[in-house]
C-alpha positions in Angstrom: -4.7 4.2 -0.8 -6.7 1.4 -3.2 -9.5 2.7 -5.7 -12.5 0.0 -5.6 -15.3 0.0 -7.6 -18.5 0.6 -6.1 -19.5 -3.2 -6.6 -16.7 -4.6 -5.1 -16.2 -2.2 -2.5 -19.8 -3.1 -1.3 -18.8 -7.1 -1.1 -16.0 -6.0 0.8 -17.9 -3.8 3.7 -20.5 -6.9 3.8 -17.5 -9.2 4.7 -15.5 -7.6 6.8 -17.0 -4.4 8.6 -17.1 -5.2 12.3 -19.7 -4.0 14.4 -18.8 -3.3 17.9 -21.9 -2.2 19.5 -22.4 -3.1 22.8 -18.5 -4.2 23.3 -18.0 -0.2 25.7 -14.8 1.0 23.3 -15.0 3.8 21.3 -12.8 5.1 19.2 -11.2 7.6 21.2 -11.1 5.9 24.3 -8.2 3.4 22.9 -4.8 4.4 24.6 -2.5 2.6 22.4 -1.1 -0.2 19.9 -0.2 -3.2 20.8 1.6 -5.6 21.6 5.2 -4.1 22.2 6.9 -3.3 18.6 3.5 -2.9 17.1 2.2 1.4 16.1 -0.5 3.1 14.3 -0.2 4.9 11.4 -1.7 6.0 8.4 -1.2 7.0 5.3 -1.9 8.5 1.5 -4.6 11.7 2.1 -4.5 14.0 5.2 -6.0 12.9 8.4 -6.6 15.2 10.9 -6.8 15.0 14.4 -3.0 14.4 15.9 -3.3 17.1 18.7 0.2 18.3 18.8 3.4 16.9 19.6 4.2 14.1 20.1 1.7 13.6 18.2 -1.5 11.2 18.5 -3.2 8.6 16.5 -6.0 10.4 14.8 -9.4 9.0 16.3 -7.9 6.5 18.2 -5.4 7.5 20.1 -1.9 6.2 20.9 1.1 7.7 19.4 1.3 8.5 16.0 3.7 5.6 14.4 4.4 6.8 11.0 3.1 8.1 7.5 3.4 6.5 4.2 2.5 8.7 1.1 2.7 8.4 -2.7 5.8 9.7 -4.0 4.3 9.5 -7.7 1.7 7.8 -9.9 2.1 6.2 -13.0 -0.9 8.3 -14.8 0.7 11.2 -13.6 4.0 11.2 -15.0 2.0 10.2 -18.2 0.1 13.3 -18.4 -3.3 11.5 -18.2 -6.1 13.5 -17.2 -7.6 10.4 -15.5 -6.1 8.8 -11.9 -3.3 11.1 -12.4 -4.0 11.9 -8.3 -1.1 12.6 -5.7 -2.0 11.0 -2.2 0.5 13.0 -0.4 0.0 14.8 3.0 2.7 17.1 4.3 1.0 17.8 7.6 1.3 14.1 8.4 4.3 13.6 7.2 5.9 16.4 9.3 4.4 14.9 12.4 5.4 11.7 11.9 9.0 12.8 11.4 8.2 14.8 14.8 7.8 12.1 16.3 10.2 9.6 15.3 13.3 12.6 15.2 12.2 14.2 18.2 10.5 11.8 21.0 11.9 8.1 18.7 8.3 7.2 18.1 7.5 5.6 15.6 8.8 5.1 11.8 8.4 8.6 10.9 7.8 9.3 7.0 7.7 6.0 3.9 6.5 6.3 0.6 5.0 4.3 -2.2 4.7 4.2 -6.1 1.3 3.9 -7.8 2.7 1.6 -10.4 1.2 1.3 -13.7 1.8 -2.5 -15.0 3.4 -3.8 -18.6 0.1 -2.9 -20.2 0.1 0.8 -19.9 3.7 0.9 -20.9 3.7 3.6 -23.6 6.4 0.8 -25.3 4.7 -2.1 -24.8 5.8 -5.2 -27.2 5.1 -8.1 -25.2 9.2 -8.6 -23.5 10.4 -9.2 -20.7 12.9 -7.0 -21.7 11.0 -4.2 -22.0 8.7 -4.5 -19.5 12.2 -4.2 -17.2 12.6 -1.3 -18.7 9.7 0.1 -17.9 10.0 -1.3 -14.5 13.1 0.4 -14.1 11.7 3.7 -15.7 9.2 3.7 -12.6 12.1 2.8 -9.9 14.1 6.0 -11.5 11.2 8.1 -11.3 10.2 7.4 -7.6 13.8 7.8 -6.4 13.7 11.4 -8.5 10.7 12.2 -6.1 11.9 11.0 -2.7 14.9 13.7 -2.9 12.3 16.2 -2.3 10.6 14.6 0.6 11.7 13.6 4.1 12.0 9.9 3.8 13.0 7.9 7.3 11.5 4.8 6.7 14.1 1.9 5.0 11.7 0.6 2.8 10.1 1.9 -0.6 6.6 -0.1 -1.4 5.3 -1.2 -4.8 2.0 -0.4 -5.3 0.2 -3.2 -7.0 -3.5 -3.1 -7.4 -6.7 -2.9 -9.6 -8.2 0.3 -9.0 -10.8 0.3 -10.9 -10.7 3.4 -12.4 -9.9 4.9 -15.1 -7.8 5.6 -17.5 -6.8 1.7 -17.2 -9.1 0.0 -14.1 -6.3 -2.8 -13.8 -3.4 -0.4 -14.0 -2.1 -1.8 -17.0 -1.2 -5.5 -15.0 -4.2 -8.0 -16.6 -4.6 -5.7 -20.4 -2.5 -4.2 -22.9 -4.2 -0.2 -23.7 -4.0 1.1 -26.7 -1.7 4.2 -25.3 -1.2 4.3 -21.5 -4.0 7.2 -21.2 -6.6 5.8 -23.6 -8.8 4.3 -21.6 -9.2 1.3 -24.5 -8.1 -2.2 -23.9 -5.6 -3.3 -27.0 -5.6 -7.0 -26.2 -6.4 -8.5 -23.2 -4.3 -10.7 -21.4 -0.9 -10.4 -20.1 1.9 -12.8 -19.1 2.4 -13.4 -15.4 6.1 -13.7 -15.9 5.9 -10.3 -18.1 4.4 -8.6 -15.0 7.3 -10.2 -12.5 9.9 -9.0 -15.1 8.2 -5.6 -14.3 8.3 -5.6 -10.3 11.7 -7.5 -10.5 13.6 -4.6 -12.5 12.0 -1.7 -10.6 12.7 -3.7 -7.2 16.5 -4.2 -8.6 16.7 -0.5 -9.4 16.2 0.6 -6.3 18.3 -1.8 -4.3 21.2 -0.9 -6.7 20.7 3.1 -6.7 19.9 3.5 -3.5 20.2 2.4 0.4 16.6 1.6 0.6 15.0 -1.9 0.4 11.6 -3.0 -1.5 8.2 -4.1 -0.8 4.6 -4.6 -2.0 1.5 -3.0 -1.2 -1.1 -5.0 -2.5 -4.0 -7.9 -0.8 -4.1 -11.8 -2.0 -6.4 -11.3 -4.0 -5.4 -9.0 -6.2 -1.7 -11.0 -6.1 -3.1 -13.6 -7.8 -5.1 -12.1 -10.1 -1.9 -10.9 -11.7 0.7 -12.8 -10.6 -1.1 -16.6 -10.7 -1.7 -18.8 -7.6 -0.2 -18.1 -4.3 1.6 -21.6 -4.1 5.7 -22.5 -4.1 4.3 -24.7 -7.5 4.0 -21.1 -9.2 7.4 -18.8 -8.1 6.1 -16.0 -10.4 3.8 -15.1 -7.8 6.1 -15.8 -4.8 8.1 -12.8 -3.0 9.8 -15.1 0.1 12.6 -12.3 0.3 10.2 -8.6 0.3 8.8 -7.0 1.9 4.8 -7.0 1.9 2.2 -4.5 3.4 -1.6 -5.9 2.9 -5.0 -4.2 2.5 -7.3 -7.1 3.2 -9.4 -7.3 5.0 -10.7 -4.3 6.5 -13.2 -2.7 8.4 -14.7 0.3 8.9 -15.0 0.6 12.2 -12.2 2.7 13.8 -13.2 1.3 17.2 -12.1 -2.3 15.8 -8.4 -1.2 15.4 -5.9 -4.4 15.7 -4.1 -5.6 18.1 -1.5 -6.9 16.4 -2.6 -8.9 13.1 -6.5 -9.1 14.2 -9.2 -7.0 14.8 -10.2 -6.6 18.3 -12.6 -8.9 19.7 -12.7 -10.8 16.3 -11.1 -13.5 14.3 -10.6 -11.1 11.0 -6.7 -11.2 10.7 -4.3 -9.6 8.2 -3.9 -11.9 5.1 -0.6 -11.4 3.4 0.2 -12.7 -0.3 2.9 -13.9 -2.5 3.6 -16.6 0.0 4.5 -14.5 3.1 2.1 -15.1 6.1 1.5 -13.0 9.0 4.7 -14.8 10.9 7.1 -13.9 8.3 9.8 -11.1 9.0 8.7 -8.9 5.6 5.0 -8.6 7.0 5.3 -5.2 7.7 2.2 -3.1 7.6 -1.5 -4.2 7.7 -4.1 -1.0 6.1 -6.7 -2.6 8.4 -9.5 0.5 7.1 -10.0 3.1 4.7 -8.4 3.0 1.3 -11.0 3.8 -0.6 -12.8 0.7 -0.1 -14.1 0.4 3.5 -14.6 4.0 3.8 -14.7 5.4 7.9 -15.3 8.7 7.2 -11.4 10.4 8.2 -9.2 8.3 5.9 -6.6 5.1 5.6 -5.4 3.8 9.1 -2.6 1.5 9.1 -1.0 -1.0 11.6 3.0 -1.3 11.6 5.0 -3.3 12.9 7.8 -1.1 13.7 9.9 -4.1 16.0 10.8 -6.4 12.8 12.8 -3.2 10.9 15.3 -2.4 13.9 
């Protein structure tokens, strides 16, 4: 799902690729997820390789435990003609729904927004107030969207990140922009508690209009970087009540894929943010490769834990 720049994608592959030569798995040789409650998915882009139904784990094996796509991006609706991409897959989607409406595999079809933060509002004056509004505009838009798709899974995810791309490589969260396609940084610097009036209007939004519930796609990191230190001494960056799907760390190694939170045959684990840990009942999904960042050459492989939403 994530955009990385090159630099940072690099630091990322040197710290968490796993190399599993010599450990006798290969990729396709894997049966299935695990432990009990626990399925493979992936999601934004196509990736091929399901067989046909029920449908398989692309490159891994298993069953096929659900798709999450983007339902809209931020640029997009803008009319940028920069990041205004649609990671959307109807092929997956359809088998995914397969297999959860069919042989109750699975979570079947979720979506995400590609938020744009306060700064590449095109109304932008500094308020909480109006950076509600703009959080709202979002939650409106992405509930506009999902009546043209086949949604099964509860949950609609936030998508929080620093892309780094243009037209705005922070997506508006850390810098105001001149215009929301521009490209040119205004001022730079932006409240923490500006950005949570954001997320915290678009999260009511769609609690209120609709049946679904909220989370966040999005890695530590990143959390931080926006949102202030992960600590109960800063609540602008804590989440205790959503739900929370993390991209870090990752690996490109398809033949690494988790068993539960970690990597087999290694200690990397999922790290969640905005003080939910791997424990906690809103850890949903882990992107444990792809993204854009740790590329494995087919696309974004997820791990869900399907148990802790029935």
């Amino acid at each position: 799902m994530k955009k990385l720049t090159r630099r940072l994608a690099a630091g990322l592959a040197l710290a968490v690729g796993v190399s599993m030569a010599g450990v006798g798995w290969s990729a396709t040789a894997l049966a299935s997820d695990g432990p009990s409650g626990f399925v493979y998915g992936t999601d934004s882009l196509p990736v091929s390789g399901t067989g046909s139904a029920p449908y398989q784990e692309p490159h891994i094996g298993g069953q096929y435990g659900g798709y999450i796509g983007m339902a809209g991006n931020w640029a997009r609706t803008e009319g940028c003609n920069t990041g205004n991409f649609l990671d959307w897959s109807s092929a997956n989607s359809a088998q995914a729904n397969t297999n959860y409406s069919t042989y109750h595999l699975g979570i079947g079809t979720g979506v995400y927004w590609y938020m744009g933060g306060p700064g590449v509002d095109p109304h932008y004056n500094g308020t909480t107030a109006e950076a509600g509004k703009w959080g709202a505009d979002q939650a409106s838009l992405t509930l506009a969207a999902m009546t043209k798709l086949h949604v099964t899974y509860p949950v609609v995810w936030a998508d929080i990140e620093l892309p780094g791309i243009l037209p705005a490589p922070d997506n508006g969260w850390n810098n105001v922009y001149t215009s929301p396609c521009s490209r040119d940084v205004k001022h730079a610097g932006i409240a923490a508690t500006v950005d949570r009036a954001e997320f915290n209007a678009y999260a009511s939004y769609i609690t209120s209009h609709s049946k679904y519930k909220v989370g966040v796609y999005s890695s530590l990191s990143v959390w931080e970087s926006i949102f202030g230190p992960n600590t109960r001494a800063n609540p602008v960056s804590q989440i205790p009540n959503t739900y929370v799907w993390s991209y870090e760390p990752e690996s490109s190694h398809l033949s690494a894929a988790p068993v539960g939170w970690c990597l087999r045959g290694t200690n990397t684990c999922a790290k969640f943010f905005g003080g939910q840990n791997s424990s906690s009942k809103y850890a949903l999904m882990w992107q444990w490769s792809g993204g854009g960042g740790v590329s494995n050459g087919y696309g974004d492989f997820d791990q869900i834990d399907e148990a802790r939403m029935k």
